[in-house]
C-alpha positions in Angstrom: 8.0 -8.5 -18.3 5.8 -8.1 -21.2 8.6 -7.8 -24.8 7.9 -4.5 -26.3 8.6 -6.5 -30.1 5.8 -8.7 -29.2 3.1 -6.3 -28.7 4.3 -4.7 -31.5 4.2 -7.7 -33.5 0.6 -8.4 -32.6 -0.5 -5.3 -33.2 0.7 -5.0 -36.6 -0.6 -8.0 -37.4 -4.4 -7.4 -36.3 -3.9 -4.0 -38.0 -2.8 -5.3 -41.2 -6.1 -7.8 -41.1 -7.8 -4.5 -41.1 -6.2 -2.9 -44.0 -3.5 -1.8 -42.5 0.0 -0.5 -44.4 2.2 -3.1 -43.6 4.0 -1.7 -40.9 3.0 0.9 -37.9 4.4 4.2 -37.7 6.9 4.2 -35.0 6.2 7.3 -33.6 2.4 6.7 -33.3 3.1 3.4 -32.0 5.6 4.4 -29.0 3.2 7.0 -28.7 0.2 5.0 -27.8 2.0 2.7 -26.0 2.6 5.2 -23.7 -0.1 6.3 -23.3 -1.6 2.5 -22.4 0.9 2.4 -19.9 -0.3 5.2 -18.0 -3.5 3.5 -18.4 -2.8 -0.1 -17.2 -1.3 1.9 -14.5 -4.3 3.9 -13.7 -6.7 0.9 -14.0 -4.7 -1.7 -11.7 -4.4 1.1 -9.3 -7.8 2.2 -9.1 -8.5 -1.8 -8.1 -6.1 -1.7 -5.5 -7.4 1.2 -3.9 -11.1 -0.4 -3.8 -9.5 -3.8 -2.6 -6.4 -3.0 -1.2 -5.4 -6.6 -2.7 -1.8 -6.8 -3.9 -2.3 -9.2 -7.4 -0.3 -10.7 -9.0 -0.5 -7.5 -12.0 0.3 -5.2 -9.4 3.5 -6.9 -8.0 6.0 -5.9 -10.2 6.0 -2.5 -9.4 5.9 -3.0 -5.2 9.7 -2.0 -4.3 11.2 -0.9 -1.2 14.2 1.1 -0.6 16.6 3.0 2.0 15.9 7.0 1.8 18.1 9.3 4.3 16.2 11.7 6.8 17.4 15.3 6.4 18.5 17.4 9.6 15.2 18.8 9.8 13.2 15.7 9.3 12.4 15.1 5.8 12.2 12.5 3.6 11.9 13.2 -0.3 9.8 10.5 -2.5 11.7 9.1 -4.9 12.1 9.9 -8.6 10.0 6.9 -9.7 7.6 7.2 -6.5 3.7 6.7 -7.4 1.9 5.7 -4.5 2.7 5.0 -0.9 2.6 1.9 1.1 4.3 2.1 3.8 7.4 4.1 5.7 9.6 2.4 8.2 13.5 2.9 10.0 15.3 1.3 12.0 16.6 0.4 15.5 19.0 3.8 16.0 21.8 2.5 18.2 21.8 -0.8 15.6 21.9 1.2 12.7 24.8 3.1 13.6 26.8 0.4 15.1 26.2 -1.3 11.2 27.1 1.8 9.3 30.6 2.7 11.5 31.9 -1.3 11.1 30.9 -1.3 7.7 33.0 2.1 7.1 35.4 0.8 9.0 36.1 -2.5 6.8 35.3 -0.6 3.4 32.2 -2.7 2.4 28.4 -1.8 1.7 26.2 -1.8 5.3 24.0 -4.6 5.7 20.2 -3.1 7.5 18.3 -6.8 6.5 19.5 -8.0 9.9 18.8 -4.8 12.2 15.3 -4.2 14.2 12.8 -2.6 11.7 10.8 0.3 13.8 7.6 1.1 12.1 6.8 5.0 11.4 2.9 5.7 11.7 1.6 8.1 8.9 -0.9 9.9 10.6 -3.3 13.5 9.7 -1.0 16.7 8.9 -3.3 18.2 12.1 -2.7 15.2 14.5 1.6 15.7 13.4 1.7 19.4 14.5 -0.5 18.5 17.8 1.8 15.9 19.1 4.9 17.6 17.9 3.7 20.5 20.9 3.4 17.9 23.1 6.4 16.5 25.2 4.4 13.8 26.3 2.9 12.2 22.9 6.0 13.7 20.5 7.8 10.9 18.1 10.9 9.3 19.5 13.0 6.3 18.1 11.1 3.4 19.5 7.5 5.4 18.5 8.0 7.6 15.3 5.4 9.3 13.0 5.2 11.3 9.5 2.8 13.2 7.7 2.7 13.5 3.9 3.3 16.7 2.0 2.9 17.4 -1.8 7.2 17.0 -2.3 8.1 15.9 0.7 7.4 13.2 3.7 7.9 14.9 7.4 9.5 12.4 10.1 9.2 13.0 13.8 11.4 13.1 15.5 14.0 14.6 12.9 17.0 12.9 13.9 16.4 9.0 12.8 18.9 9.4 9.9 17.2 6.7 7.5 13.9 5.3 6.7 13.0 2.4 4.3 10.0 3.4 1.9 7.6 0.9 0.7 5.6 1.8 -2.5 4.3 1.5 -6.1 6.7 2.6 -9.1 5.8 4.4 -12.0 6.4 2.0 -14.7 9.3 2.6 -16.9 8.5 4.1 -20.6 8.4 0.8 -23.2 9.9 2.0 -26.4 9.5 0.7 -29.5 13.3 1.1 -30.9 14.0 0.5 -34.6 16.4 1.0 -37.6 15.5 1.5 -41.4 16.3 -0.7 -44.0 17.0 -0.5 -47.1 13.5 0.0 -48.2 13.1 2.7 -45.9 11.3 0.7 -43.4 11.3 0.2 -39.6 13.1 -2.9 -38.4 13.0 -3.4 -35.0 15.7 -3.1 -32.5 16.2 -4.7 -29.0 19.5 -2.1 -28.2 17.2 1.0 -28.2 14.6 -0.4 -27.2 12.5 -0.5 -23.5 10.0 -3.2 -22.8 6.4 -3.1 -20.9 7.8 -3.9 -16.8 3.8 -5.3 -16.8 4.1 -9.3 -15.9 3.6 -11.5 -19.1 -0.2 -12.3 -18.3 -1.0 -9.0 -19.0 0.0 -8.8 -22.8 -2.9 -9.6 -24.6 -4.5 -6.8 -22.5 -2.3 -4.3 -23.6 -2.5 -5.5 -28.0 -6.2 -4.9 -27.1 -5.8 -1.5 -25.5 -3.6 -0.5 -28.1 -5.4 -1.3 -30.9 -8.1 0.6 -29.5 -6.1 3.6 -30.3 -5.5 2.7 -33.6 -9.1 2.6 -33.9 -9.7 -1.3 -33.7 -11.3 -3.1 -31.3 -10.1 -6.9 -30.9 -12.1 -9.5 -29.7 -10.7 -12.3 -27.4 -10.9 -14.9 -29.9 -8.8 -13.0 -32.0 -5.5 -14.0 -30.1 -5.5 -17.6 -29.7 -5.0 -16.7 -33.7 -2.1 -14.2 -33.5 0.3 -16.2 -31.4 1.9 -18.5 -34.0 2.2 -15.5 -36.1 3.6 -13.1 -34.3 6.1 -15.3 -32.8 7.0 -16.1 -36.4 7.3 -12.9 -37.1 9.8 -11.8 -34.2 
């Protein structure tokens, strides 16, 4: 995780050298950082589509997690869904067996123990095929899905949970801050979000967003800023 303060810190520093105010505006700050955000994101992923190589950049957004099946087959992406992975549920009679003793003693089910059964994402034209057909239709030991804009489609409809592997959208950093007495923005870790980007990645994102304060910064430039900035924290 890549401290929000730290990049900020950096930043102000490099802009300063180049005549800066003393201080960035908050707003314009949490505004580009924003937007570098989407951008990190956008870059990474465009190298993992060519590659299809997890790094080590990549990996902090990779989650997994249990979404239910609706009645009539559907499984809805999550709210901080960005790209798919992979789909999965699990062994039916296991699964239920879990969820009733579970319920039955109070506590939280357990599914890292159960038989993982692999849903194959195949063509929207290949689902509605095979759905017709009583001979090549999805059943519990051999399901399949097709994507939709809002929605996943399961076959068959009645598997009652799947487990979603994908990429998350990173999480908004935000710069938070108080004023002092000067009027001035002092920063503040309550109110504040940092970069979910892994720490290796931080001098990346001073460079990209200097760029939108109209500087560009040169490598050599942060072996110089590190003292300083951790001064000035």
């Amino acid at each position: 995780m890549v401290s929000v303060n730290s990049v900020y810190q950096k930043v102000l520093l490099l802009t300063n050298k180049s005549g800066g105010a003393g201080y960035l505006v908050p707003e314009d700050f949490n505004n580009y950082i924003a937007m570098v955000n989407t951008d990190k994101m956008n870059n990474e992923f465009s190298r993992f589509q060519q590659t299809q190589k997890v790094t080590d950049t990549v990996k902090p957004f990779i989650v997994t997690k249990n979404i239910p099946i609706s009645s009539n087959g559907k499984v809805l992406y999550p709210n901080d869904y960005y790209f798919f992975l992979a789909l999965g549920t699990y062994n039916k009679d296991e699964y239920i067996s879990e969820t009733a003793k579970c319920n039955d003693e109070g506590i939280t089910p357990n599914y890292n123990n159960i038989t993982q059964v692999p849903i194959k994402l195949i063509d929207n034209d290949k689902f509605r095929v095979r759905n017709l057909s009583p001979l090549y239709a999805g059943n519990t030991d051999f399901p399949f899905a097709t994507m939709y804009n809002d929605y996943i489609q399961v076959a068959p409809r009645n598997l009652g949970v799947c487990f979603m592997d994908y990429l998350k959208t990173p999480n908004t950093p935000i710069w938070g801050y108080t004023l002092d007495s000067f009027g001035l923005p002092i920063y503040d870790s309550a109110t504040s979000t940092n970069f979910d980007w892994d720490e290796n990645t931080e001098n990346d994102l001073v460079r990209m967003v200097c760029l939108y304060f109209g500087l560009e910064v040169r490598e050599y430039d942060f072996s110089k800023l590190v003292i300083q900035a951790n001064d000035a924290q």
